[in-house]
Residue, then its C-alpha position, 0 to 999 in steps of 0.5 A: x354487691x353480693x346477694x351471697x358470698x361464701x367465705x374460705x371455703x376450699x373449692x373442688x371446681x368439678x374440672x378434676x384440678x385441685x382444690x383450692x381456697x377461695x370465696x364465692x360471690x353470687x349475684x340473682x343466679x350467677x356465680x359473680x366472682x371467685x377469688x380473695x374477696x377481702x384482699x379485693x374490698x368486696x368482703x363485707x359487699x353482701x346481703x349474706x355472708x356464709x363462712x365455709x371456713x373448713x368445709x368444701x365447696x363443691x358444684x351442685x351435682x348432677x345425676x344423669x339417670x333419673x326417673x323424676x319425670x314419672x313422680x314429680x307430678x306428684x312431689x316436686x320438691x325433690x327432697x331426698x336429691x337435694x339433702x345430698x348436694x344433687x341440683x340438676x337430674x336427666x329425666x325421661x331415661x329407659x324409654x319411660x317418658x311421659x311426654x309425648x301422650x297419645x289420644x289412645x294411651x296413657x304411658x306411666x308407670x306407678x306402684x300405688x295399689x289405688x291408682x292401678x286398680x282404677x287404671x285398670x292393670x293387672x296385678x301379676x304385672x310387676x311393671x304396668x306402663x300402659x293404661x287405656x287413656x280414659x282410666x288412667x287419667x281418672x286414676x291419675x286425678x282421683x290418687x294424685x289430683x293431676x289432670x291429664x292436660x298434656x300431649x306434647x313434650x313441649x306441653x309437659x315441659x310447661x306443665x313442670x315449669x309452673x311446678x316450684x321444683x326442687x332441682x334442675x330437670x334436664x329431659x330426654x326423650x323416651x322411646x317406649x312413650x313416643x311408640x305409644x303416642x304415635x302406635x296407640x294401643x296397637x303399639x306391640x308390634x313393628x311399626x309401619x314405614x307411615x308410623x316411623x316418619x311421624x315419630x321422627x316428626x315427633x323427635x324433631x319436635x321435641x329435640x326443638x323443644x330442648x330435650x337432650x337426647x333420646x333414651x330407650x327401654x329394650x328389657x322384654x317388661x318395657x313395653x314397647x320398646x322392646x318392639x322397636x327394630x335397629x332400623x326404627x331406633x337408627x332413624x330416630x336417633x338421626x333425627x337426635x344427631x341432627x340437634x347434638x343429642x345423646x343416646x341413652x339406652x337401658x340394654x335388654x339383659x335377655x335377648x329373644x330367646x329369654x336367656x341372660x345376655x347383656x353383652x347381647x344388649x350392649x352390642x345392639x345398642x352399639x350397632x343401633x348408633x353405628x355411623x351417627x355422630x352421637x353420644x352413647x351413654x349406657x344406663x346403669x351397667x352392673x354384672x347382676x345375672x352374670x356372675x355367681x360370685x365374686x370372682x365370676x362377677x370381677x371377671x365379668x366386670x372386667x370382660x364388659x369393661x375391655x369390650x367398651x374399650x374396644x368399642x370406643x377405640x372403634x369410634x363410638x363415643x361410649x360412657x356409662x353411668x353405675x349405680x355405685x352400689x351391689x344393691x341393684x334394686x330399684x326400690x327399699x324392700x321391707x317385706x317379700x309381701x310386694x313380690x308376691x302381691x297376688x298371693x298377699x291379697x288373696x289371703x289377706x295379710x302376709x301373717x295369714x299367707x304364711x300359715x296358708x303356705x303351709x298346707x300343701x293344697x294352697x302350694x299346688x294353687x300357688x304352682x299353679x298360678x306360677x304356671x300360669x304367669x300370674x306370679x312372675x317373682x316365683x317364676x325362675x325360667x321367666x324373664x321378667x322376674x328376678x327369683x335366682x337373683x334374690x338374697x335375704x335382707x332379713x329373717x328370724x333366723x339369722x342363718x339366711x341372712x346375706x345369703x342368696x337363694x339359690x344357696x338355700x334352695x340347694x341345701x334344702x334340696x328344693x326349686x327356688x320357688x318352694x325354697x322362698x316359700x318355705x322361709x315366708x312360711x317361716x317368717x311372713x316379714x322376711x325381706x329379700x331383694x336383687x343384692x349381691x354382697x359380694x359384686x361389691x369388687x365387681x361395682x368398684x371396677x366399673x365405677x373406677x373406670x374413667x368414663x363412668x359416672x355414678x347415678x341413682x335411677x331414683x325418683x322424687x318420692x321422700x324416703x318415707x313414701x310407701x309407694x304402694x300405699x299399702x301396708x301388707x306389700x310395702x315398698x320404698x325409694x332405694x338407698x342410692x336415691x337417699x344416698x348415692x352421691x356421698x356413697x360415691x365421694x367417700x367410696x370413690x375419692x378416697x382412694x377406696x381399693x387401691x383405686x388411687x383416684x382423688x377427691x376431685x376427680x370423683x366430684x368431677x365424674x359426678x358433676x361436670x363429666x356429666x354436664x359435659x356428656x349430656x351438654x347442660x349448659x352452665x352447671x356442673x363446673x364452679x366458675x364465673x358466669x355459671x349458674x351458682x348450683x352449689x354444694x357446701x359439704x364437710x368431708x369428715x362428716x360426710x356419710x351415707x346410710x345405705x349399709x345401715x340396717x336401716x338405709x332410708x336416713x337422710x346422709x350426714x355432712x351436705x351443709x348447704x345447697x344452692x339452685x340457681x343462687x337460692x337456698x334450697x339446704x340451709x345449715x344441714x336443713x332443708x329449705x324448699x325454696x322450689x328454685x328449680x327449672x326446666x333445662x333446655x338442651x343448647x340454653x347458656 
């Protein structure tokens, strides 16, 4: 007997065949059966009987660039993932796992205000990761009520496993957090040849554990593994080629001199794997910082796309993963206020900010903290920030909308900096963000190619959470991690661009391409004996939000899902059963 049979549904295996119509039987968490259930006398041999008649029944899909590990802690349930059909997320990508710990540091990384003035950070720094161990653990405890009780990545692997988790978490291990908990807080530096054998001890430990790979953080805010040399790296993924793991790398886009280079990035990480036997996958590719406009950035997309060819054709077993939208950003801007938190707090409210930028004594203090390096956001020559990438998401004058900075500043005759001034003086909830409208070309390319695969890089936050905790600065999870699977499948499987690429191929680069890169055993394909993470969609409703004027909306047509045989989406709702678990890298 059944626990559940889906009735004629049309069934989009993952593998890229045809769909086909078919019933599913699934028995604890298997799928125990696929075929005419009726013709086979097992139609009415099932505690539950869902008839998908009209709908497609696709496997649970699977996002291979996540930062869940850093907020799951806090909010397992991993709503906004399962509301569009994604059951298994990687964990631990760019470096930022948060397991090992050392004895010295706190490695994490957080946006609340609370918690980051009580680990101690400072407020100019728009990407804090590293926390003295005795703070960061009160902080941790006092905002979140999560005790700091774990050092290992098996001891963190046990710790989410008694969480009710709302989907699969499949780990890598994070190369800035292994820095830290072997270097302490003297982690800014080259590692010495005794410190580099006890992280390949460290690897060893946690590629035993189950973890699928390693993955690295080489952009100069992703303390410290930008201090890691290509001899470090090499020898620690030696140790991940050892157990069959991935490399997973988010590419310095500057290289030492602080110019724009992410070919520079990519061409590193090809050379850190040089002669290993492993899998290459490189975070979220996009042309941002490399293009002024739409035919630079399909030039660009194109000139990236010919060297990974040239690389594989080399020998490196290269993929990629793109997030499937020209909104590179990693959260929901509402207002500009977050980027210039250190201005907002001193006056108070972004309204009394705004009138105060209109004195120019207060602007002089302003250039003076941009000199200073208090105001990074504003600094066009730093590396860390992102000013001459910014386009306007909202303003009272309608006029700036959609258009990019840099733009503005030119035609006001001003540096990018005064130019955002002057337009939050104008309008103090104005909104901008890294966006470029026009890539949108640029982003086709690279997600049509054969060996991408489409991902969120979001966490488990639900759309409503403000992360910062704070009216003035808000700031919410991105669009794409609301959103990007049915993005992907209405954009992607329709054809969309003269791409000619199919349904079932778009549901294959989302769901089983990416169990087959990072070898998670079992899911990602609809067959007998798999794990029933499964998704029960309407292809005529099927919708994403993320144009919208307001993109923080829960995407229409994902009916049902399933992990690990249980409901976690009923009739469009969401359920919450928790029937998550912690995948291990070689289980079946």
């Amino acid at each position: 007997m059944f626990d559940i049979l889906i009735q004629n549904g049309l069934i989009c295996d993952g593998t890229g065949k045809p769909v086909y119509m078919a019933d599913i039987g699934i028995v604890g968490d298997r799928i125990a059966y696929i075929g005419n259930a009726r013709e086979s006398g097992k139609g009415q041999a099932a505690a539950k009987i869902i008839d998908a008649r009209g709908k497609t029944v696709t496997p649970g899909f699977i996002d291979p660039h996540t930062h869940v590990d850093l907020s799951v802690l806090a909010e397992p349930a991993m709503e906004p993932y399962l509301k569009q059909g994604v059951t298994t997320v990687v964990t631990g990508n760019c470096g930022y796992s948060i397991a090992p710990q050392g004895k010295e540091i706190l490695y994490y990384s957080d946006l609340d205000c609370r918690f980051l003035k009580e680990a101690g950070a400072d407020e100019s720094d728009m990407n804090p990761l590293i926390f003295q161990r005795e703070k960061g653990a009160a902080a941790l405890k006092d905002r979140y009520g999560i005790d700091l009780d774990w050092q290992t990545f098996s001891e963190f692997q046990a710790k989410c496993e008694a969480l009710p988790l709302g989907c699969n978490m499949a780990p890598l291990l994070g190369h800035s957090a292994l820095r830290t908990a072997v270097m302490g807080v003297d982690c800014l530096r080259e590692a010495t040849e005794t410190e580099v054998s006890s992280m390949e001890e460290e690897v060893r430990l946690a590629m035993e554990a189950g973890a699928f790979g390693i993955s690295t953080g080489r952009d100069p805010i992703y303390l410290p593994g930008p201090y890691g040399t290509d001899a470090e790296i090499h020898r620690l993924l030696k140790v991940a080629a050892d157990y069959d793991g991935i490399f997973s790398s988010h590419t310095y886009n500057y290289n030492q001199a602080g110019e724009p280079d992410r070919p520079g990035g990519y061409r590193e990480m090809v050379r850190q794997a040089e002669g290993l036997p492993l899998k290459v996958n490189i975070s979220h590719v996009h042309v941002m910082g490399m293009a002024e406009n739409r035919e630079d950035a399909v030039r660009a997309a194109e000139s990236i796309l010919a060297y990974f060819e040239t690389v594989r054709k080399a020998g490196t077993d290269l993929t990629w993963d793109v997030i499937p939208s020209p909104a590179c950003a990693d959260f929901t801007q509402v207002s500009l206020g977050y980027f210039i938190k250190p201005l907002v707090r001193m006056a108070g409210t972004r309204k009394r900010l705004a009138e105060q930028l209109k004195d120019p004594a207060f602007r002089e203090c302003v250039h003076a903290m941009i000199a200073d390096g208090k105001l990074p956001a504003l600094d066009e020559n730093d590396e860390t920030g992102w000013l001459t990438e910014f386009s306007i998401l909202r303003h009272r004058d309608p006029a700036y909308k959609g258009r990019r900075l840099v733009e503005i500043a030119d035609k006001m005759g001003l540096a990018p900096a005064d130019a955002m001034m002057n337009l939050f003086a104008e309008d103090p909830d104005m909104a901008a963000d890294v966006i470029a409208p026009d890539f949108g070309e640029a982003v086709d390319l690279l997600c049509r190619a054969p060996y991408a695969m489409p991902c969120s890089d979001g966490s488990s936050y639900a759309k409503e959470t403000n992360l910062t905790g704070d009216a003035e600065i808000p700031l919410y999870p991105n669009s794409m991690n609301i959103g990007y699977i049915p993005r992907y499948l209405n954009r992607y499987g329709k054809g969309a661009g003269g791409s000619g690429s199919s349904f079932e191929e778009a549901v294959r680069k989302a769901s089983g391409f990416v169990a087959e890169r990072f070898d998670i055993a079992g899911r990602g394909v609809i067959c007998e004996g798999n794990f029933a993470d499964l998704v029960i969609l309407d292809r005529e409703r099927l919708r994403s939000f993320d144009e919208d004027e307001n993109p923080l909306q829960d995407p229409e047509g994902i009916e049902y899902v399933f992990v690990n045989g249980q409901p976690a989406v009923y009739e469009g709702r969401f359920a919450g059963v928790g029937a998550g678990r912690v995948l291990r890298k070689g289980e079946r």
